[in-house]
Each structure stands twice: as structure tokens, then as C-alpha cells.
N, C-alpha and C positions, 0 to 999 in steps of 0.2 A: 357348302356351309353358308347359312343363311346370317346376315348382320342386322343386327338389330336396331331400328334407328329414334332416338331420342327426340319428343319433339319439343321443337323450340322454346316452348312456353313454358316447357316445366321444370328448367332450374330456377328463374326467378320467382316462380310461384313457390319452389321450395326452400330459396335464399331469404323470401320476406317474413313467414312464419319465424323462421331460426333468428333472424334480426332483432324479429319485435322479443322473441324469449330473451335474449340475451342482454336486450335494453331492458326488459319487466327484472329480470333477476337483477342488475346493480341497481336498478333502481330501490326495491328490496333490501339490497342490502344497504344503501345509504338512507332507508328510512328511518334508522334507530339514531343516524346521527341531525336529524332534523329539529330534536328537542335541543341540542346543545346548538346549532344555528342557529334558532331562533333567541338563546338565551343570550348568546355572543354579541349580536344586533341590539338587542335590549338595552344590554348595557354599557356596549360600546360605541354603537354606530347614532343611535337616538341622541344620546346627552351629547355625541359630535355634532351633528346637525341642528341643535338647538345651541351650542355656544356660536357656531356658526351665524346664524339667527341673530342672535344678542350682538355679535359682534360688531353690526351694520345700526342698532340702536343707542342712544343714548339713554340710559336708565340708572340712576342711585337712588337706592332702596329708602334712604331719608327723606327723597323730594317725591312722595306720591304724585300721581300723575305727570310724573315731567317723560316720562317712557316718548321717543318719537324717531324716527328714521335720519340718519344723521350720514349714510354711505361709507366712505375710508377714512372718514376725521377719523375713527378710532384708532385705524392705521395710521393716520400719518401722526397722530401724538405720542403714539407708542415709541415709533423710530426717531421722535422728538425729543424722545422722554431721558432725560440724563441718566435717573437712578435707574430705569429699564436698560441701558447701554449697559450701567455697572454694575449690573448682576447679569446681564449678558457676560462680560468680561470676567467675572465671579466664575460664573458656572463653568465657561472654558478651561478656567488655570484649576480650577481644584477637580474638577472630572481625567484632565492633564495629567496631573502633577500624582493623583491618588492612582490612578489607572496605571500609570509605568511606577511606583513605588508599590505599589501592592502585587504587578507584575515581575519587578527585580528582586521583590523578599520574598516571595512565590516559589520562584527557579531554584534560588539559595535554600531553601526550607527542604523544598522538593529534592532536590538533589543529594542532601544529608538525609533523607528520609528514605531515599531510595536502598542506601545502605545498610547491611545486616549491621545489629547493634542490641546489645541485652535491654529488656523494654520497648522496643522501637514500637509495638501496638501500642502501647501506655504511651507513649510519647505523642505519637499521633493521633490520641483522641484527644487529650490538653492543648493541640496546635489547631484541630478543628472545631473546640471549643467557644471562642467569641465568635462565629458565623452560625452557632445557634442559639446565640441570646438574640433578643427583640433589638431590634434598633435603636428605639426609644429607651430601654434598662440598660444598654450598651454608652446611648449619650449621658444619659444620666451620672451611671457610676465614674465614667471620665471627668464631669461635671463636679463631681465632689469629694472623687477621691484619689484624682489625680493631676486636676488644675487646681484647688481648693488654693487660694494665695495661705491659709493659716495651717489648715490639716491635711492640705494633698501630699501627694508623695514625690511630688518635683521639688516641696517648700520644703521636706526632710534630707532629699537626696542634697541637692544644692543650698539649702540654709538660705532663699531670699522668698520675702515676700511680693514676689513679684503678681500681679495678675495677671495671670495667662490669657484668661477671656480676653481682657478689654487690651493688653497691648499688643495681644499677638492672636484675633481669634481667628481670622483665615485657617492659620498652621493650625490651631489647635483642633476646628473643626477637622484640619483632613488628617491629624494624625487619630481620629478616633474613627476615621473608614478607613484609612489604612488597617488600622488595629483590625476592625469590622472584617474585613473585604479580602484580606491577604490568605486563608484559611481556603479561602475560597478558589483562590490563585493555584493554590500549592496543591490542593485535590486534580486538579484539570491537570496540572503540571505534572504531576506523578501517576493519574493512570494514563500519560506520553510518555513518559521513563517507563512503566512498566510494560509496556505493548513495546519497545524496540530489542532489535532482534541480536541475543546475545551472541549466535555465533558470530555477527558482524563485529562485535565488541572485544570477543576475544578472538578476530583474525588481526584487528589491530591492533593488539597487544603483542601477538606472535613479530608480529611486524616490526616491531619495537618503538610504537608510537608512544608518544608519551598521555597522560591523562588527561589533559591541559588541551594536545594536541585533537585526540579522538573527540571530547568534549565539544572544541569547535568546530571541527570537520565533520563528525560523524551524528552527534547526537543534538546539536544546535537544531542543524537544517533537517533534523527528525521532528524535534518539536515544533521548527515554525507553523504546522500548523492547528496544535494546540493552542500557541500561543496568541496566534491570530484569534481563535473562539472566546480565549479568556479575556483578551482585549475587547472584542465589540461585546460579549454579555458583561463584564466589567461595566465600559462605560453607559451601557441603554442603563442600569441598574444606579451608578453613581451621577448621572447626570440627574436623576429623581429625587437628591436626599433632601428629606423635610424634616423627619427625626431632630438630626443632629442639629440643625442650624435655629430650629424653632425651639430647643429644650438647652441647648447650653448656651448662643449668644443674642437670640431672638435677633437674628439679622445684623446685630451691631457690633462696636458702636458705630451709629450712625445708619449707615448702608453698607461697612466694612468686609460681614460678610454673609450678603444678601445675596442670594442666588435666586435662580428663575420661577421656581414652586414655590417660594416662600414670600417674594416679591407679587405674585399671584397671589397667594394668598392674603397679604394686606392689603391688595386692590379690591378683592372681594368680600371679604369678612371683615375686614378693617376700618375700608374706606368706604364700605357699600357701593362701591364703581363697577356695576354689571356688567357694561358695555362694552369699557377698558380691558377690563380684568376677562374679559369674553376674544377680545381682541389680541391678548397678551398669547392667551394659551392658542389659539390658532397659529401664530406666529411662530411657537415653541413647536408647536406636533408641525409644521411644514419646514420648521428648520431640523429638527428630527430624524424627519424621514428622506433629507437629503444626506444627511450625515450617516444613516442607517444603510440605506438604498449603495451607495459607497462600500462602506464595508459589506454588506455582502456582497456585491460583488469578487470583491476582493477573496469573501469566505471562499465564493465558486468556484474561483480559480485554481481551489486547493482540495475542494471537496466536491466530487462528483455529485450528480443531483442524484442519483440509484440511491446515495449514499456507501457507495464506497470509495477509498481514495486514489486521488489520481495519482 
């Protein structure tokens, strides 16, 4: 029996044909996503790189021609800058404070909703209801008919004319993302209650665990990492609010409750300070994405990159 012998040269000449096809076909197939790459750049990587730009300039739109190269002054006035600290401090406590109260009324919502109950669909399109008003129609109606010091409904429930705005606007803005925000909570939170696994639910019942007890043992550490997602989308979403804070207390009073977008915003459209206001937001997206960068990690930890869970 005669062996037949292969010669050297002609797997690699048949391994590079099959290479180049295989590189031409994904190629192919990432060519329809080309148009949305180039649209993504457009409008997010260009307008970065030009605030970028302005931010090493001194330019206010009042003093034509004063435009000139000026280095880190922008920077270092920023981090000088009192009322830029106290909307720094702004934006922490109410991204805070809204993000685990809109996460604790979330759970609680979610967990009575998880239960059979006559109506329970009607019930839960009325609870995810202000997460589809606009923001802006969201602050407003808070705005007048619910801090109103003559006609709100705080001034009928408790009989004082207090102004909400002005002596307490912090709280009032984050009780109206809370309000906003929780809707949002309680969805993430309940398709986690509906994906855990009942026979687990009712072997601890057999077991004679109590509700109380299963709840923390079993179904807590189910959802931690729902609750992990609702947290970081939570805060990337409530660390942005300009709505609220520019239609009910326009920042005040004072700087009271001036947050980072909105303080941005009077630097540029207010105070015509391009340079500053150029400086402010680079500052914000690098403080951003250390705070982001963190949290996913932490997402990773919990969720396999395939996408499925560890």
C-alpha cells in the first residue's frame, strides 16, 4: 500500500485563502453598523474634543475677541471655585439620598407586586406611570400642585403655608425623582422576583422557614444583583438631572440646590464663561467615569461578560 505524501507548502497556502474569507465576511457583516459609528463620533466624541479645546482657552462670549490660550487656570479656578465645590456636594447627597430611597421604595413596591392580588395589572400600570411622564411635566406638576405654598396639596394636607421651594428645596427637588425614578426601581426589582426559582421558595417553606427569614436568606442574595444594575443605571441617570432643578428651584435659593448640569449651565448660557463652563464639564465626565468604571466593575463581578450569570 502506497502513502501518499502532502507537500509542505500546501496547508498554508490553503489556511490563507480561508483567513482572508473569514476576515471579508465579518468584515461584511460589520459594515451596516458603520453608519451608526460614524453617527456615535459625531455627536459624542467631536463636541468632547472641542469642549476639551475651550477648556485650555479663556473665551466669554460678551468680550469679543478676548478668546486666548490660558493652560490649567480653567482648572485650577474650578477646583477654586466655592459654588462649583457646592454643587459638587449637591450632586453627591441628592444622586445618594435619591438612588437608595428610590432603591428601598423599589423592593417594597416590588415585593407587594410580586403577589397574586385582584387588579394587580391595574395596579401596576398606575405605579409605572410617573416614569413615563417627561421630566420636565413631572417637575412642573410637583411645582404647582404639590409644593404650591396656597394651592398645593402639602398646604391642604397639613394647613400651613409653608414654602416648600425656598425653605426646603434640596428635599423637594429629590422628592420629585424619587417620585420620577422609583417606577423604575420596582420594574428591575420585580422581573428579579419573578425569574427566582420557586421550587427553592417552597423547599423553604417545607422546612419551616419563616417569610421574614427566606426573604433574607434566600431571595435578598437573589437579587443582589438586580440591585446592583438598578443602582449604577439609577445613579448615571439621577446624577444628570436638569429638569427638576432648572423648572422648580432654578438652583436656589442662592446655590441651595445647585447641582453640576445646572451650575454648567449658568456658566455657559448665563455667564457666557466658555472656557470655565468648558473646564467644568471635562471635570464632570472624568469624575464620571471613575465613579462608572467602579461600578462596573463591581457589575462584572456578578455578571459574566457571555452575559450570563455567574
Amino acid at each position: 500500500m502506497s502513502t501518499l505524501s502532502v507537500p509542505a507548502g500546501t496547508a498554508p497556502a490553503t489556511a490563507k485563502p480561508a483567513a482572508k474569507k473569514v476576515t471579508g465576511s465579518a468584515g461584511k457583516r460589520r459594515l451596516p453598523l458603520l453608519p451608526a459609528l460614524i453617527f456615535v463620533i459625531a455627536v459624542t466624541q467631536i463636541p468632547f474634543l472641542l469642549t476639551l479645546f475651550y477648556s485650555f482657552q479663556s473665551w466669554n462670549l460678551v468680550r469679543p475677541g478676548s478668546r486666548h490660550f490660558v493652560g490649567f487656570r480653567n482648572y485650577v479656578d474650578v477646583f477654586t471655585d466655592t459654588t462649583f465645590l457646592g454643587a459638587l456636594l449637591n450632586t453627591v447627597v441628592l444622586t445618594v439620598v435619591c438612588v437608595f430611597l428610590s432603591l428601598l421604595l423599589g423592593l417594597g413596591l416590588a415585593v407587594l407586586l410580586d403577589r397574586k392580588f385582584a387588579g394587580r395589572g391595574f395596579v401596576r400600570t398606575l405605579l409605572i406611570t410617573p416614569f413615563l411622564i417627561l421630566p420636565a411635566a413631572g417637575a412642573l406638576l410637583w411645582k404647582t400642585t404639590v409644593f404650591d405654598p396656597t394651592y398645593g396639596l402639602l398646604h391642604f394636607v397639613f394647613g400651613t403655608d409653608t414654602d416648600w421651594l425656598s425653605q426646603f428645596p434640596l428635599a423637594a427637588v429629590m422628592a420629585q425623582i424619587v417620585w420620577q425614578w422609583t417606577p423604575f426601581m420596582t420594574l428591575l426589582i420585580l422581573a428579579g422576583l419573578q425569574s427566582q426559582s420557586k421550587e427553592v421558595l417552597e423547599a423553604a417553606s417545607v422546612d419551616g422557614a419563616s417569610r421574614w427569614r427566606t426573604f433574607v436568606s434566600i431571595t435578598l442574595p437573589h437579587l443582589s444583583r438586580f440591585l446592583q444594575l438598578a443602582t449604577l443605571l439609577g445613579a448615571i441617570y439621577i446624577v444628570n438631572s436638569f429638569d427638576a432643578i432648572f423648572l422648580m428651584t432654578q438652583g436656589g435659593p442662592g446655590t441651595a440646590s445647585t447641582n453640576l448640569p445646572f451650575y454648567i449651565y449658568q456658566r455657559a448660557f448665563e455667564g457666557f464663561d466658555i472656557g470655565q463652563s468648558s473646564a467644568m464639564g471635562v471635570v464632570v465626565v472624568i469624575l464620571t467615569m471613575i465613579v462608572a468604571t467602579f461600578a462596573l466593575r463591581l457589575m462584572f463581578r456578578a455578571f459574566s461578560v457571555d452575559g450570563g450569570v455567574k
